[in-house]
C-alpha positions in Angstrom: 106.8 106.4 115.3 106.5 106.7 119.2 109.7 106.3 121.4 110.5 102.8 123.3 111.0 102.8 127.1 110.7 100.4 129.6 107.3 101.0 131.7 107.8 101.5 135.4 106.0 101.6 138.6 102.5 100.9 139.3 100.1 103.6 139.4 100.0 105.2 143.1 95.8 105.0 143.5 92.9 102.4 142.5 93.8 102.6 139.4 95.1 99.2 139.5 91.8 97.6 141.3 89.7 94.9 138.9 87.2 96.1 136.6 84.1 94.5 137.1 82.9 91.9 134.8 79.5 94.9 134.4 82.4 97.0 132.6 83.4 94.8 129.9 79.6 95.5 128.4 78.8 98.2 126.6 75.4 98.1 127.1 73.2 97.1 130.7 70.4 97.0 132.1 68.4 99.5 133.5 66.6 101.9 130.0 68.5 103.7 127.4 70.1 106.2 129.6 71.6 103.4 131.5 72.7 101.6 128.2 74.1 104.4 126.8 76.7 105.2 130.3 79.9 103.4 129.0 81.1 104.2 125.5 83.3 101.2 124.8 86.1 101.1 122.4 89.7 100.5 121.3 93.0 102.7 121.9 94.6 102.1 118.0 97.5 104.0 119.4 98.2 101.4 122.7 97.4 98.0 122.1 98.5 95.5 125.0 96.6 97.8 128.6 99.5 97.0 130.8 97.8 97.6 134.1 101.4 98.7 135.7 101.6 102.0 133.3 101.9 105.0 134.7 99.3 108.1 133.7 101.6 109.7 131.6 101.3 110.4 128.2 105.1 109.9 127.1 105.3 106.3 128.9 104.7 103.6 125.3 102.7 101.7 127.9 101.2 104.6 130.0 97.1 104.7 130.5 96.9 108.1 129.4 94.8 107.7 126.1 94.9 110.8 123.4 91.5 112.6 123.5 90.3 111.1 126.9 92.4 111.6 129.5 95.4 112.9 127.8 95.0 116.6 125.7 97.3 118.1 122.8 97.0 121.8 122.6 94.9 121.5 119.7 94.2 118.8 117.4 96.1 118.1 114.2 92.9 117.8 111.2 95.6 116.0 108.5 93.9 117.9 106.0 94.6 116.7 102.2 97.4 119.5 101.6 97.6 121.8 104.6 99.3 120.8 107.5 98.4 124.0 109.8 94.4 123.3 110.1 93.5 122.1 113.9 90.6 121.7 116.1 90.8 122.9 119.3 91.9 121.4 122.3 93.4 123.2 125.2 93.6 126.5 123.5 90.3 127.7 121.9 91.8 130.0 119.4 95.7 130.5 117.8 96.9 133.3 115.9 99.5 132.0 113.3 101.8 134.8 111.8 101.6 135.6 108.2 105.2 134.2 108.0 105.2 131.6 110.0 107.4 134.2 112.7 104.8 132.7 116.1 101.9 131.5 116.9 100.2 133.0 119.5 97.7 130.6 121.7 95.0 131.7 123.4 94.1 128.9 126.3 90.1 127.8 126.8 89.1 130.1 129.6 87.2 127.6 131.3 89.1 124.7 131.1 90.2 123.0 135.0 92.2 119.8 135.5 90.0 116.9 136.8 91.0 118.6 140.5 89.3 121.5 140.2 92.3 123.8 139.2 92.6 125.8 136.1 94.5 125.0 133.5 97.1 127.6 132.6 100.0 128.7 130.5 102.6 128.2 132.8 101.3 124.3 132.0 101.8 124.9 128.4 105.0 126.2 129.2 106.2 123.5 131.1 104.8 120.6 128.5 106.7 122.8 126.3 110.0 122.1 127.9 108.8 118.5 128.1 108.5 118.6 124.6 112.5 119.8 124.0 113.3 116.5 126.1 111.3 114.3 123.6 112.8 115.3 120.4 109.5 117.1 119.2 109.7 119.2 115.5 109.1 122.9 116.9 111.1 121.9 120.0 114.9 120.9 119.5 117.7 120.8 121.2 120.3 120.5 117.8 121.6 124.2 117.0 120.4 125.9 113.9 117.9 122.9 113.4 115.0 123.9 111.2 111.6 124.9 112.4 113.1 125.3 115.8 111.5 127.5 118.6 113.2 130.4 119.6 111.0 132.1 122.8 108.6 130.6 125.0 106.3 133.4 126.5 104.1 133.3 128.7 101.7 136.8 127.6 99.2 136.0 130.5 97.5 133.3 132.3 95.7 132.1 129.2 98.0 133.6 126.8 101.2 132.0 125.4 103.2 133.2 122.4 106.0 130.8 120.4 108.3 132.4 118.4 110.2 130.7 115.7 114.0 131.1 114.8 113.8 132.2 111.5 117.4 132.1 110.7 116.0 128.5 109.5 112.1 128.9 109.2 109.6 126.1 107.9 106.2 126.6 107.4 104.8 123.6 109.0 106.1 125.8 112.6 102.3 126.2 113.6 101.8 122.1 113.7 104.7 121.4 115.8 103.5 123.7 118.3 100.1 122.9 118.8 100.8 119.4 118.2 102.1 119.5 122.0 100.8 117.2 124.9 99.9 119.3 128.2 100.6 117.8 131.4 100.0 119.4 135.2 103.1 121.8 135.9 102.1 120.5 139.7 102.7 117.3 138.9 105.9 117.3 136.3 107.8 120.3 137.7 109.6 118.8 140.0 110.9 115.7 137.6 111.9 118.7 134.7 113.7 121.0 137.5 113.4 124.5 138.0 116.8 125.1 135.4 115.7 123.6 132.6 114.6 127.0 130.6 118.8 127.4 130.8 119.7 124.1 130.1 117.2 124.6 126.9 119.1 127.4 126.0 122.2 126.0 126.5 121.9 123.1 124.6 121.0 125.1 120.9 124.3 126.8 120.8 127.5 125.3 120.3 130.7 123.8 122.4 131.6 121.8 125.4 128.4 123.8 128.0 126.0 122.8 125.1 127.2 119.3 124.6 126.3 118.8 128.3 123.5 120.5 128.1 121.5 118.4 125.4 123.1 115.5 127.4 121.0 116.9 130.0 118.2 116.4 128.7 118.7 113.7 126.7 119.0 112.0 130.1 115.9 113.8 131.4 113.8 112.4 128.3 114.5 109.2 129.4 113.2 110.3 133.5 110.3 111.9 131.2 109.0 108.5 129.7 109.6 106.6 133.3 108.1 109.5 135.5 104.8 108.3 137.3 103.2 111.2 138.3 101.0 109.1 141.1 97.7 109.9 139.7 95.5 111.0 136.8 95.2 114.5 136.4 92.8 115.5 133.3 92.2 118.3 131.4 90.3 116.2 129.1 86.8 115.1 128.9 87.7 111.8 130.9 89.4 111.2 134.1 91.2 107.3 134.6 88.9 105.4 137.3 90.6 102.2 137.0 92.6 99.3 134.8 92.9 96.1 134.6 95.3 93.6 131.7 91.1 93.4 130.2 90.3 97.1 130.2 90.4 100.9 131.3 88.1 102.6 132.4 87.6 106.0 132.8 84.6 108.5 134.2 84.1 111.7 133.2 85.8 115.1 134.2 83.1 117.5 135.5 86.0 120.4 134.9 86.1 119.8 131.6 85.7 123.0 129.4 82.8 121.3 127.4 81.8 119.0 129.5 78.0 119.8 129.5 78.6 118.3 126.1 80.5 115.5 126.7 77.4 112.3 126.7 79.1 109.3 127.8 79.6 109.2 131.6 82.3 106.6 131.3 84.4 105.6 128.4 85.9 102.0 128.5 88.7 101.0 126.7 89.6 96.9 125.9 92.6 95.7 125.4 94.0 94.1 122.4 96.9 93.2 120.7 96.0 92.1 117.2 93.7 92.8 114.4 91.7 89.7 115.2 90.3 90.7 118.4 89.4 93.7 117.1 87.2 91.7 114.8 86.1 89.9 117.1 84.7 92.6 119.8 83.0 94.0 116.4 81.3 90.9 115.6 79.9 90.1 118.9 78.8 94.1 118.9 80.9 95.5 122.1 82.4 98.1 120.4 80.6 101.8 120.1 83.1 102.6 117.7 86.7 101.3 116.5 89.5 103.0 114.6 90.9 102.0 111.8 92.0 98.1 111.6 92.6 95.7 108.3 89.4 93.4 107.7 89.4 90.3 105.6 86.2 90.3 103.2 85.0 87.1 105.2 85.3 89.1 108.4 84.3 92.0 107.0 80.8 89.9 106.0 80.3 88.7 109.8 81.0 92.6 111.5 78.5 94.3 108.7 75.9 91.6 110.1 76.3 92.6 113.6 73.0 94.8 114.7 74.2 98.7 114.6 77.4 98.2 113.1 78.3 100.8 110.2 80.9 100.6 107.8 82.5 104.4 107.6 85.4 105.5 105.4 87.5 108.6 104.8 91.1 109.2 103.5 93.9 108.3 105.2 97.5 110.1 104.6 99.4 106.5 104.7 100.7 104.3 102.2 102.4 101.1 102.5 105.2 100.2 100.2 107.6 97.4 100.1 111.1 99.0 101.1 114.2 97.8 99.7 117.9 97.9 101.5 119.7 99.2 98.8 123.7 97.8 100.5 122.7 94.3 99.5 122.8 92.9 96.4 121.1 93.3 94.2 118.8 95.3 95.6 121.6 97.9 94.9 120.5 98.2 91.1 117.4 99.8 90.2 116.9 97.3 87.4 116.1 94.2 89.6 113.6 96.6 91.5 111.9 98.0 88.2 111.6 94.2 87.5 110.2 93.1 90.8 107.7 96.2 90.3 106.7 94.6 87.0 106.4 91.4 88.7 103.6 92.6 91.5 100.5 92.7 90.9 99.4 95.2 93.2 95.2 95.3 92.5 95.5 91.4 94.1 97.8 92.1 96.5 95.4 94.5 97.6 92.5 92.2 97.7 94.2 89.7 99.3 95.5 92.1 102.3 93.8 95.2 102.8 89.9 95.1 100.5 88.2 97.4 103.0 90.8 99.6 104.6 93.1 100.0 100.8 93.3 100.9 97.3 96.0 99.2 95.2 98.0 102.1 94.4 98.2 103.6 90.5 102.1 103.6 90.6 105.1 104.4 92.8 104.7 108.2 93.3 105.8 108.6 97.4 102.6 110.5 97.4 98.7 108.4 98.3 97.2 109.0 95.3 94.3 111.2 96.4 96.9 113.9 97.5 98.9 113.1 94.6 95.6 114.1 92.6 95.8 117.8 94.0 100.2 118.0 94.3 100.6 116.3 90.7 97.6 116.8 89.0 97.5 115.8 84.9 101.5 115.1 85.4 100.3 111.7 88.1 99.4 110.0 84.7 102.7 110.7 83.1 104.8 108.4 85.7 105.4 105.0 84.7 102.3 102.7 86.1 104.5 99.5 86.5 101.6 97.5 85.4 102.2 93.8 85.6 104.1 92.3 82.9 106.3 89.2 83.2 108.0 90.3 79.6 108.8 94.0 80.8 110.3 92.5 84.5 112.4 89.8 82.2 113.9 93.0 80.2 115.0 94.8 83.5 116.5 91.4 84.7 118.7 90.8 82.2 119.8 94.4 82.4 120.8 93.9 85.9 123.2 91.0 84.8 121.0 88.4 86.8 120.4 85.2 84.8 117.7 82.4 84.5 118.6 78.9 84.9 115.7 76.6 84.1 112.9 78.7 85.1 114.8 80.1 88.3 116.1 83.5 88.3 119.7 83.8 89.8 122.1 86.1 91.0 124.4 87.3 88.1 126.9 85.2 89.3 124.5 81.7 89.5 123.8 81.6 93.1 120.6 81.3 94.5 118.8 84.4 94.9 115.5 84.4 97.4 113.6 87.9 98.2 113.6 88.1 101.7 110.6 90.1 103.1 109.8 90.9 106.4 106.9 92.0 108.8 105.9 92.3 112.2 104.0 89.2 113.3 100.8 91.0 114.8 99.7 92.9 111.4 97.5 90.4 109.6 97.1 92.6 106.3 100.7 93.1 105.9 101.7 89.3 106.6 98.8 88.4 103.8 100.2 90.7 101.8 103.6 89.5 101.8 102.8 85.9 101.1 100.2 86.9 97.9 103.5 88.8 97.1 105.8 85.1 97.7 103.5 83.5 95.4 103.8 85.8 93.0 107.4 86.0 92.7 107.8 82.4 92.9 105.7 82.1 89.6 107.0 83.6 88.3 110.8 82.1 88.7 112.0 84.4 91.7 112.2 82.2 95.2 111.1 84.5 98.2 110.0 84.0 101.6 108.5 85.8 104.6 110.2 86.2 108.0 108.0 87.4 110.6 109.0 89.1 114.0 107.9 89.4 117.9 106.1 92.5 117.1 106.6 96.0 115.3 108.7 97.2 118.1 111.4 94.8 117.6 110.5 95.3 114.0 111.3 98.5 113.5 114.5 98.4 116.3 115.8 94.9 113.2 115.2 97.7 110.4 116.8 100.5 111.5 120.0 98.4 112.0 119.8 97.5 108.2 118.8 93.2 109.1 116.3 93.0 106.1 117.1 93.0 102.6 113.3 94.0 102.2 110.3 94.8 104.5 106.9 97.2 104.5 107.3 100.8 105.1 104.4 103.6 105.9 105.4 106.1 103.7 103.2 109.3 102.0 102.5 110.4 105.7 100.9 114.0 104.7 99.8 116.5 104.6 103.0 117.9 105.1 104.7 118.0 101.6 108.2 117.8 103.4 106.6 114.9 106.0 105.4 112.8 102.8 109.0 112.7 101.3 111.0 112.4 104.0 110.1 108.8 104.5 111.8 108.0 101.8 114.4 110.8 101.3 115.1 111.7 104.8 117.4 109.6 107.6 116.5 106.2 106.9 117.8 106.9 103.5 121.0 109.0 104.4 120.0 112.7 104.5 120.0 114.7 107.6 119.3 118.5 107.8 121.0 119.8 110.5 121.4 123.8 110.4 120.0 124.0 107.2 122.5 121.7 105.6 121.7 118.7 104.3 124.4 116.0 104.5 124.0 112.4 103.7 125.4 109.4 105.4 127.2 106.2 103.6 124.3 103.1 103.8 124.7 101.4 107.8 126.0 105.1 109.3 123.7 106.8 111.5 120.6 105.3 110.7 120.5 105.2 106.8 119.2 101.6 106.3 117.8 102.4 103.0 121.1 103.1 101.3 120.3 105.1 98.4 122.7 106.8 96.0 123.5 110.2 97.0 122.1 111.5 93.5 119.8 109.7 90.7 119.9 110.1 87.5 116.1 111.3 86.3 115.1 111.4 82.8 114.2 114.5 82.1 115.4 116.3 85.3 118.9 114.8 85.3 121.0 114.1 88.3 119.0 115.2 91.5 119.8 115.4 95.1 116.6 113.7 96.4 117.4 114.8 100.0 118.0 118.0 99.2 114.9 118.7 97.5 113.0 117.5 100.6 114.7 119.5 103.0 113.7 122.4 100.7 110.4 121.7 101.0 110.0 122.6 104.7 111.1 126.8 103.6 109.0 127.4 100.5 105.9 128.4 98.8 103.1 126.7 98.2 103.6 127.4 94.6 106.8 126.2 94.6 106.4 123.1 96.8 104.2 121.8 93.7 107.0 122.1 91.6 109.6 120.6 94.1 106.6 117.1 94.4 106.6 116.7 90.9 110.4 116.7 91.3 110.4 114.4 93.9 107.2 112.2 92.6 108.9 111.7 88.9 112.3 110.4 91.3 110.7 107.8 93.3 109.1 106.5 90.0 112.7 106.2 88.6 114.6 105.1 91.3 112.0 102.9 93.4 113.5 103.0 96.9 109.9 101.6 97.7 107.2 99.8 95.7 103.7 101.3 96.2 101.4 98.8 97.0 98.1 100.3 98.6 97.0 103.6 99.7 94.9 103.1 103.0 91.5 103.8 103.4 90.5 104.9 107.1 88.0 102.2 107.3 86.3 102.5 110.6 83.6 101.1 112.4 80.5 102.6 114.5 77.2 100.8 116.2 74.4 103.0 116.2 72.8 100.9 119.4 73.8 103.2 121.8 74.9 106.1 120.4 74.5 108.8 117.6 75.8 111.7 116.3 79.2 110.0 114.7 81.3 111.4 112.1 80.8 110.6 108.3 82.2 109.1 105.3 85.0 111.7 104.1 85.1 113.8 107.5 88.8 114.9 108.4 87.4 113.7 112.1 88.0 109.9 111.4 91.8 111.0 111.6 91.6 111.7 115.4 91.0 109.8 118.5 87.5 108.9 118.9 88.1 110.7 122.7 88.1 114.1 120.1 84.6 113.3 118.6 83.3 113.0 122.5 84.7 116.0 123.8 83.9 118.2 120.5 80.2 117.0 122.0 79.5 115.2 118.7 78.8 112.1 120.2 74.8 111.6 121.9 73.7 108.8 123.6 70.3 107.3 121.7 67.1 108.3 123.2 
């Protein structure tokens, strides 16, 4: 989840000049070469173009777009089960430790920002300090805090070495790292300040010169996300050209390190700010490709008829679940949320919400069930499916003490009791989920509703402060093992693993809106420390990760802190009109920016 700020000042150049109404086509006039000029397409990651952002990369509403303009040192595959697998992007090559100690990164020697400089690992450097301002994994300022960066060498020009602290090592060290934005030292330096290498230092020990120091740059994260540097400087395949509220466009970067393989000349990006018009540039064919958004069947029907378009589909390590706040009754006992699991009927919820881009989900695991398949293996099948059945929900219930009056389920007490759900007001599949979900529970003798908000900003700011008694929550977000769990054992359930001690906070303290018991009872396994058993999975081997899921996997069955509901499918869209050479069904590729394809030179305009 990306950090909020407020956007500030208007980019210093033309940026901020009309596009003209030429730009908003994909294709024009003029042969196939001329066609082929603009790749058009959608930023999933910022929807709403705000014409005032600034070209930075940190800014929520900044026009620095992930694989265009804006480069990560290499890019993060999301591979089913390993976390460390990348594709380049400013470094060609890494060397990772055989115990996770460093990683050593060896810069593209060719690479130049869009002015003609080189690129260099005193920019690394510096986007690394950036990095200790934003709160990033490998980069933290807490003392003792896990998977922490200890040294920050420059080796050489185009040679940088991390080095972990292994008196608290995890082996997802590598991803942190290279999982870094890069930004122009000559443009940043003078925001971060030449003593911020001691202020870094400072901050990961303890007492009164290291409280000021993380408050330091706690205060300089903020400057960070509100910095305009003035203008664009790329080392991507793309430099920005100009924005309007309709679009950005940007022209290529002849300094690019493969640029002789980037095709597209320009690449424009349209604004939107819901799934519909998203649909909507598919249908009338404008888009050259589109990342993954949730299409109705009806829709779906229209965009497949559109001249070009292709349906493509790969795995996606996200699942939504429906998220209980376990400090309200009676959401507090695990009985009424074993019934409400028995209630769902998750295949037509599915159907309902998500029938291209989801797969109802086999059971409550934590995990999506196609990297459950390799964690759990045979064991998957031994968790409790919660298969609907009114009989089985009407058991659990009565054992929660609640009571049925007519054919009305109340509190235990008699009062009215309503499921509250809520969702962000812009996410079509989820809203259409939640009402197939109302209906539901209303036939069966359970009154619910659905509150919708602004958007998933203020969503997410409401949930935090523990507002809902229910809403949808992404969790299984792999491959990490210790990513997938922490969702729901991690600090919006209590835990926090500072140091290498894992402590958890009482339900409304320091960001624990979940409010799960400190320890569940687990048939079979006995009382367990959830949280603990996810912080252990950031230290260990492979071998005994597996064991640790299983663990985990066979505790979110029992306790439900979340219902399952669909595993996503990366449903994605391409038009052959203009452009070949795309990605396929099942590639790990459909998990990056579409910018990555381009400047990996898989992308060819059509002859």
């Amino acid at each position: 989840m990306k950090r909020l700020a407020a956007v500030v000042a208007l980019l210093g150049m033309a940026a901020v000049s009309a596009c003209s109404s030429s730009d908003n086509k994909p294709a024009a006039t003029g042969g196939a070469a001329a066609a082929a000029a603009v790749y058009t397409t959608v930023d999933g990651n910022k929807p709403g173009i705000d014409p005032a952002g600034p070209a930075n990369p940190f800014a929520p509403k900044g026009n620095s777009f992930s694989g265009y303009n804006a480069m990560k040192i290499a890019w993060v595959k999301n591979h089913l089960t390993d976390p460390n697998q990348f594709y380049p992007g400013i470094a060609e090559s890494w060397e990772i430790a055989t115990d996770n100690s460093s990683v050593t990164i060896k810069l593209q020697p060719n690479n130049k920002w869009s002015d003609g400089s080189p690129v260099t690992a005193e920019d690394v450097k510096l986007s690394i300090a950036i990095a200790y301002t934003q709160g990033n994994t490998a980069f933290t300022q807490v003392p003792g805090a896990a998977g922490a960066a200890s040294e920050v060498t420059v080796v050489d020009d185009k040679t940088i070495k991390v080095t972990q602290d292994m008196a608290n090592p995890v082996t997802t060290f590598a991803r942190g790292v290279l999982d870094t934005p890069v930004v122009p030292a000559k443009l940043w330096s003078s925001v971060v300040g030449t003593d911020i290498w001691d202020k870094i230092k400072a901050a990961r020990t303890d007492g009164a010169d290291a409280e000021a120091a993380r408050t330091h740059l706690t205060e300089l994260g903020k400057k960070i996300i509100a910095h305009n540097p003035g203008q664009d400087l790329s080392a991507g395949p793309y430099v920005l050209e100009r924005v309007n509220a309709s679009a950005a466009l940007l022209k290529k970067n002849p300094h690019f390190y493969n640029a002789a393989n980037v095709a597209p000349e320009k690449v424009q990006l349209l604004n939107f700010t819901g799934n519909e018009q998203v649909w909507n540039y598919l249908i009338q064919g404008k888009l050259d490709s589109s990342p993954f958004v949730a299409v109705p069947a009806d829709t779906m029907t229209k965009i497949k008829a559109t001249a070009g378009n292709q349906v493509i589909k790969g795995y996606s390590p996200v699942v939504v679940g429906l998220a209980f706040n376990q400090s309200k009754a009676p959401y507090d006992n695990v009985h009424v949320r074993r019934g409400l699991a028995y209630l769902i009927n998750r295949e037509e919820v599915t159907q309902i919400a998500s029938p291209e881009g989801g797969t109802a989900a086999v059971t409550t695991s934590g995990i999506h069930q196609k990297a459950a398949a390799e964690w759990l293996g045979a064991e998957l099948g031994s968790l409790e499916p919660f298969a609907t059945d009114v009989a089985k929900a009407e058991e659990e219930f009565k054992a929660a003490g609640l009571k049925k009056s007519g054919d009305k389920w109340t509190l235990a007490d008699g009062k009215p009791w309503k499921v509250s759900m809520h969702a962000p007001a812009g996410f079509s599949d989820w809203v259409a989920a939640q009402e197939n979900i109302k209906n539901q529970l209303i036939k069966a003798g359970v009154d619910a509703e659905v509150v919708t908000t602004a958007d998933f900003p203020l969503y997410q700011t409401e949930m935090a402060e523990g507002q809902y008694d229910s809403g949808f929550w992404l969790i299984g977000l792999g491959p990490a093992p210790y990513n997938i769990f922490q969702r729901i054992y991690g600090s919006a359930n209590g835990w926090a693993n500072i140091g290498g001690k894992v402590t958890h906070n009482a339900p409304g303290k320091n960001g624990n809106w979940m409010g799960s018991k400190e320890e569940v009872e687990v048939e079979g396994l006995g009382k367990v420390n959830p949280g603990e058993l996810t912080a252990k999975l950031n230290a260990v081997s492979p071998e005994e990760q597996k064991a640790l899921m299983l663990q985990l996997a066979k505790t979110a069955n029992a306790d439900l802190p979340v219902i399952q509901l669909w595993d996503y499918v990366n449903t994605q869209f391409q038009n052959t009109t203009r452009f070949t050479g795309f990605p396929a069904d099942d590639s790990d590729l459909l998990r990056l920016p579409h910018g990555v394809w381009i400047q990996l030179g898989l992308v060819k305009a059509k002859s």
